[in-house]
C-alpha positions in Angstrom: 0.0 0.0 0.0 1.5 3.2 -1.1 1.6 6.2 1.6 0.3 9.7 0.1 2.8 12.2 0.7 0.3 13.6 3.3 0.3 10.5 5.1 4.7 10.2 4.6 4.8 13.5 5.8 3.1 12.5 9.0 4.6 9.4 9.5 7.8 11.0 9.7 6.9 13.8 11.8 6.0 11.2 14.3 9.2 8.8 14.0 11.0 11.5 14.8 9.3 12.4 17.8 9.5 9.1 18.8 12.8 8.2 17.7 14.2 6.7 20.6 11.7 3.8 21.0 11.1 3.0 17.5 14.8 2.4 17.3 15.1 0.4 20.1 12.2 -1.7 18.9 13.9 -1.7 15.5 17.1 -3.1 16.4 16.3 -5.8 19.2 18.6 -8.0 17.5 21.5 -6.1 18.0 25.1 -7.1 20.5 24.1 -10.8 20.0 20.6 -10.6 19.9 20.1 -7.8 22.8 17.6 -5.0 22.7 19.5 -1.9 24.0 17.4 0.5 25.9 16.2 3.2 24.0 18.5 5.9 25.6 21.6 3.9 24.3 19.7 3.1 21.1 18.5 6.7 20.1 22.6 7.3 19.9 23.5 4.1 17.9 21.0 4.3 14.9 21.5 6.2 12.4 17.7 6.5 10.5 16.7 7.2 6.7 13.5 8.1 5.3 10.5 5.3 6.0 9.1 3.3 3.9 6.2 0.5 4.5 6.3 -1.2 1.6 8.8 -4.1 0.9 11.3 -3.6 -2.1 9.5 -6.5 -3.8 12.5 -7.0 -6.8 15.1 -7.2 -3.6 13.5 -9.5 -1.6 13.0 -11.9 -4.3 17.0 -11.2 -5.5 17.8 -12.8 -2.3 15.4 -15.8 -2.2 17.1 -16.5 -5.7 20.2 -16.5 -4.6 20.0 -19.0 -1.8 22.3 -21.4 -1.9 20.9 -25.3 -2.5 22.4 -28.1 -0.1 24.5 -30.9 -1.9 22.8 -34.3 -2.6 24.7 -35.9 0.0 24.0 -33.3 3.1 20.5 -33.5 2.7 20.4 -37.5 2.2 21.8 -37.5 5.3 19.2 -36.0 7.6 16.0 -38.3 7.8 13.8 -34.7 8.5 15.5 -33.0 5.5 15.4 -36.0 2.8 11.5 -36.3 3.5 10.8 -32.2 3.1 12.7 -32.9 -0.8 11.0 -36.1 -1.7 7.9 -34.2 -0.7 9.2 -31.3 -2.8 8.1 -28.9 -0.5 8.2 -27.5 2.8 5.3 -27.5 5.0 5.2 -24.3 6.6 3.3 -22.6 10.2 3.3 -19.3 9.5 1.4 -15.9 9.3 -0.4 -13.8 6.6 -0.7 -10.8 8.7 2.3 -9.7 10.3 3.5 -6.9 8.5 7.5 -7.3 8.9 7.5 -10.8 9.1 4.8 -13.0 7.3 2.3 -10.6 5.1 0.4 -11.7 2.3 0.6 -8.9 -0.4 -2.5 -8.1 -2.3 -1.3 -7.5 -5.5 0.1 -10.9 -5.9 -1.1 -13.3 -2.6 2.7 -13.8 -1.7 4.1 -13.8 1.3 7.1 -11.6 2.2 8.7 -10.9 5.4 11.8 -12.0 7.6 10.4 -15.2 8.9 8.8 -16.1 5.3 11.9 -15.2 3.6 13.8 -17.9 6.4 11.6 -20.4 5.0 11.5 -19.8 1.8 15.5 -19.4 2.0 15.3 -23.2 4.0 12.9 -24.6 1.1 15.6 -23.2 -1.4 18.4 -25.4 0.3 17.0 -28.5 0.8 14.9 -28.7 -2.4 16.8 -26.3 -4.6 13.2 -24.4 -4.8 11.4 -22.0 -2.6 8.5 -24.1 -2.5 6.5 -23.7 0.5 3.1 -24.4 1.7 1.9 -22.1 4.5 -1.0 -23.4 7.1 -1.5 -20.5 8.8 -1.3 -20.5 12.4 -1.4 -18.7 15.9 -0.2 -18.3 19.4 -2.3 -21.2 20.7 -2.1 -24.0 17.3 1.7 -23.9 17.1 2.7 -26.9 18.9 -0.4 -29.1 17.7 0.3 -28.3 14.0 3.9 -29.6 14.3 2.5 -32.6 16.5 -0.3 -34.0 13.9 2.2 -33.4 11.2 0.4 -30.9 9.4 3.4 -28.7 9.0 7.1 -29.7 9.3 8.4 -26.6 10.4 7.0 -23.2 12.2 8.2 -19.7 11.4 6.0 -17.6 13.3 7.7 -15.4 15.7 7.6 -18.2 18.0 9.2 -18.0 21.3 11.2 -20.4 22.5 10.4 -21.8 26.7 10.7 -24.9 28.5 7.3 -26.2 28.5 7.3 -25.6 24.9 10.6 -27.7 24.4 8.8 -30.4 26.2 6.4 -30.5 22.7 8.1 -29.5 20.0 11.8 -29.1 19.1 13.5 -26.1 18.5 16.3 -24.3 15.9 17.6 -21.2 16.4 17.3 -19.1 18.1 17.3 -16.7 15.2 16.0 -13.5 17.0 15.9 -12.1 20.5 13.0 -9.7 21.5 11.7 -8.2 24.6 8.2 -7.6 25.8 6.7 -4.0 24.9 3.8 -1.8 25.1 1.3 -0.2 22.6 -1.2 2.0 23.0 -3.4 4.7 20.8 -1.2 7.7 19.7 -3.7 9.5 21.9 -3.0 8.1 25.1 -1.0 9.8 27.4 -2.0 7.5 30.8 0.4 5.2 30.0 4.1 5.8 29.8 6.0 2.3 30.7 4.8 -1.0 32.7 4.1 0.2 35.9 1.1 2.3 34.1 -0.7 -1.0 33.2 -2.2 -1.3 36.7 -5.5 -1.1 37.3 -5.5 -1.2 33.3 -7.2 -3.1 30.6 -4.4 -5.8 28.9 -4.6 -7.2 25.4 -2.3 -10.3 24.9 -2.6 -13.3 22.7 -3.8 -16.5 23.4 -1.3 -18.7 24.0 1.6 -16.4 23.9 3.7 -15.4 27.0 2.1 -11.7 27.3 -0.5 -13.2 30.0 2.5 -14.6 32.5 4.1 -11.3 31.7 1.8 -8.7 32.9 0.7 -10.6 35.8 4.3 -10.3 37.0 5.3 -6.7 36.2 1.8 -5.6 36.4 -0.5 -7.7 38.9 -3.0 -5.5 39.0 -3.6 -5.0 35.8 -7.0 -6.9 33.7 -5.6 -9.3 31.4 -8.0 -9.8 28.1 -6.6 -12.5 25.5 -7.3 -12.8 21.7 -6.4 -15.0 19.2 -4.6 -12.6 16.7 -2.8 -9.5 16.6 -5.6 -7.7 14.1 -8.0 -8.4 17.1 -6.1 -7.1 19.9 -5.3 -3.8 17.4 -9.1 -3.7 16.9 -9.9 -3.6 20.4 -7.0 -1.2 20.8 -8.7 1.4 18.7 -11.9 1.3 19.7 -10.6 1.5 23.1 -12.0 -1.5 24.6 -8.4 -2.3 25.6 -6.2 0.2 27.3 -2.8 -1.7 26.4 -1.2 -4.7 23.8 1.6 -6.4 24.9 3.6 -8.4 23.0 7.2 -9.0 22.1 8.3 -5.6 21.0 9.5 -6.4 17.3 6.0 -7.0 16.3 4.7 -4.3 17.9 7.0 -2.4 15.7 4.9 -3.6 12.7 1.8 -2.3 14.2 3.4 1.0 14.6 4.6 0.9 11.0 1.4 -0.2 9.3 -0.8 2.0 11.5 1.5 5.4 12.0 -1.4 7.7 13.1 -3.2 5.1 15.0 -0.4 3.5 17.8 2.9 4.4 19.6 5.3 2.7 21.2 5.6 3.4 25.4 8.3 3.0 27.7 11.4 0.8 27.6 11.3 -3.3 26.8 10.8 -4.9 29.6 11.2 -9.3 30.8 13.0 -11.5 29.9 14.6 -12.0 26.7 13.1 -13.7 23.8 14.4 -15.9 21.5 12.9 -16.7 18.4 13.0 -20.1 17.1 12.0 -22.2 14.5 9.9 -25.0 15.4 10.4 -28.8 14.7 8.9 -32.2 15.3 9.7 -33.2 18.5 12.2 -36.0 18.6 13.4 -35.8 14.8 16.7 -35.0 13.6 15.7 -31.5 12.1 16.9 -29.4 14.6 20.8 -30.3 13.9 20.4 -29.7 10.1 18.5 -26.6 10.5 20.8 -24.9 13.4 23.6 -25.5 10.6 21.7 -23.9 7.6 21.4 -20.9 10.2 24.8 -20.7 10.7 25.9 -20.6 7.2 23.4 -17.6 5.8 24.7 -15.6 9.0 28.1 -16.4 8.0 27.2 -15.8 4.2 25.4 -12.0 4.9 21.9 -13.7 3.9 20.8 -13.2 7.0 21.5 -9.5 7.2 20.4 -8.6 3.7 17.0 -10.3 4.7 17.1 -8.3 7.6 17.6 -5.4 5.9 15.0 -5.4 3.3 12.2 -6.6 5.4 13.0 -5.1 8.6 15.7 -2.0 8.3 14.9 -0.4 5.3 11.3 -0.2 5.9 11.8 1.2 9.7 14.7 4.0 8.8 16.8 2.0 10.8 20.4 1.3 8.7 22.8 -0.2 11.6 22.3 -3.8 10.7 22.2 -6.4 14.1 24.2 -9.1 15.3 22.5 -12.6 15.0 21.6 -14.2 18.6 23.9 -16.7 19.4 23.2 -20.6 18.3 21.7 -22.6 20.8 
């Protein structure tokens, strides 16, 4: 979707005024995977002029260029010979999240960083990008792996214990921290220790619920299944608050400029992103050394800058998180 130059205009005025956040939310990956505060962060990013839309003819330049895994590698791996006699990777993903899985509507494709991942993984073991997306949320994750719907999940998907007791785990590829969002509006609500006594979107199944009710126990936690609910509810202020892991938050900001803002600093733990596996197959070793060689290669960071740096202003490309 193309911004008027009304719209750029105020899109900019308000990254600017906002600098410090969006920066810190932009570059959670970087020192190894560490979001900086966004003190430290407003002086380590340098920023260029915004733009929403993904450079389509780039993104697609790097998928090309993947590299394909030799006959013998992938013969090797049980997990990784069955995704290339199948000729395709079975996919958990996302249509709607803007910087990592969206669905264009001008062609139905999917582009983002977590698509591109699998599309990049597709490319290695079958010499194709050819995957098949079942689209999935916070709560179907581990069951989609588990009644071998899918083979693999890219879906901004956390990795804890009790989920390593289900599914298996790659990565990580990505380390977030917990944020807030509110209406551009709201001026109640400045960093975590605001959300008492407030209303508390998180998503089903996710680990915002756990996370308020530690930094913010008196705070009402509400849960929904998907982000475009929680933004929903958000706006017509039936919610006070959406937290979530801060990168996607970020895409919120980006799609909905006049809408949202970013408050306060990240807060929690760290989160690392993985990419989920059948439990008990050998995927996890063959994928962990696919990761490592497109970090080594630069793939990583040119995906990273096309679906994530250029279109937040942010030109200091991250450190990868450290392989598990």
């Amino acid at each position: 979707m193309s911004l008027t130059g009304k719209r750029m205009r105020s899109y900019r005025k308000a990254y600017v005024a906002g600098a410090a956040i969006l920066a810190a939310a932009s570059m959670l990956l970087a020192g190894c995977g560490e979001a900086p505060t966004a003190s430290t962060a407003s002086g380590s990013s340098s920023s260029t002029s915004v733009n929403p839309d993904i450079d389509v003819s780039a993104y697609t330049k790097i998928i090309d260029s993947g590299t394909t895994a030799d006959s013998s590698t992938v013969d090797a791996n049980t997990w990784a010979a069955a995704v290339k006699k199948a000729g395709v990777l079975k996919v958990g993903g996302t249509k709607t999240s803007t910087l990592f899985s969206l669905q264009s509507t001008s062609d139905n494709k999917v582009r983002g960083f977590d698509a591109g991942l699998s599309q990049l993984l597709a490319k290695y073991i079958i010499g194709k990008a050819n995957t098949q997306l079942t689209v999935v949320d916070s709560s179907t994750r581990e069951s989609v792996l588990q009644n071998g719907t899918v083979n693999s999940v890219f879906a901004t998907y956390s990795i804890t214990s009790e989920r390593k007791q289900k599914v298996d785990f790659a990565g990580p590829y990505y380390v977030s921290q917990t944020g807030i969002l509110v209406k551009k509006s709201n001026s109640d609500i400045k960093s975590v220790k605001d959300l008492e006594g407030k209303k508390v979107g998180v998503q089903e199944g996710s680990t915002g619920a756990d996370i308020v009710a530690k930094n913010a126990p008196k705070a009402s936690v509400e849960q929904f299944q998907t982000d475009t609910e929680i933004t929903q509810a958000l706006r017509q202020g039936r919610i006070d608050a959406y937290v979530v892991d801060e990168s996607l938050l970020l895409g919120d900001v980006v799609k909905n400029p006049n809408d949202f803002k970013i408050v306060g600093k990240p807060f929690g733990d760290k989160d690392p992103y993985g990419i989920g596996l059948p439990k008990g197959s050998d995927a996890t070793k063959f994928v962990n050394a696919w990761l490592k060689k497109i970090e080594a290669d630069g793939t990583w960071a040119k995906l990273w800058k096309v679906t994530i740096g250029d279109r937040t202003g942010v030109t200091d490309v991250p450190t990868p998180p450290t392989i598990d």
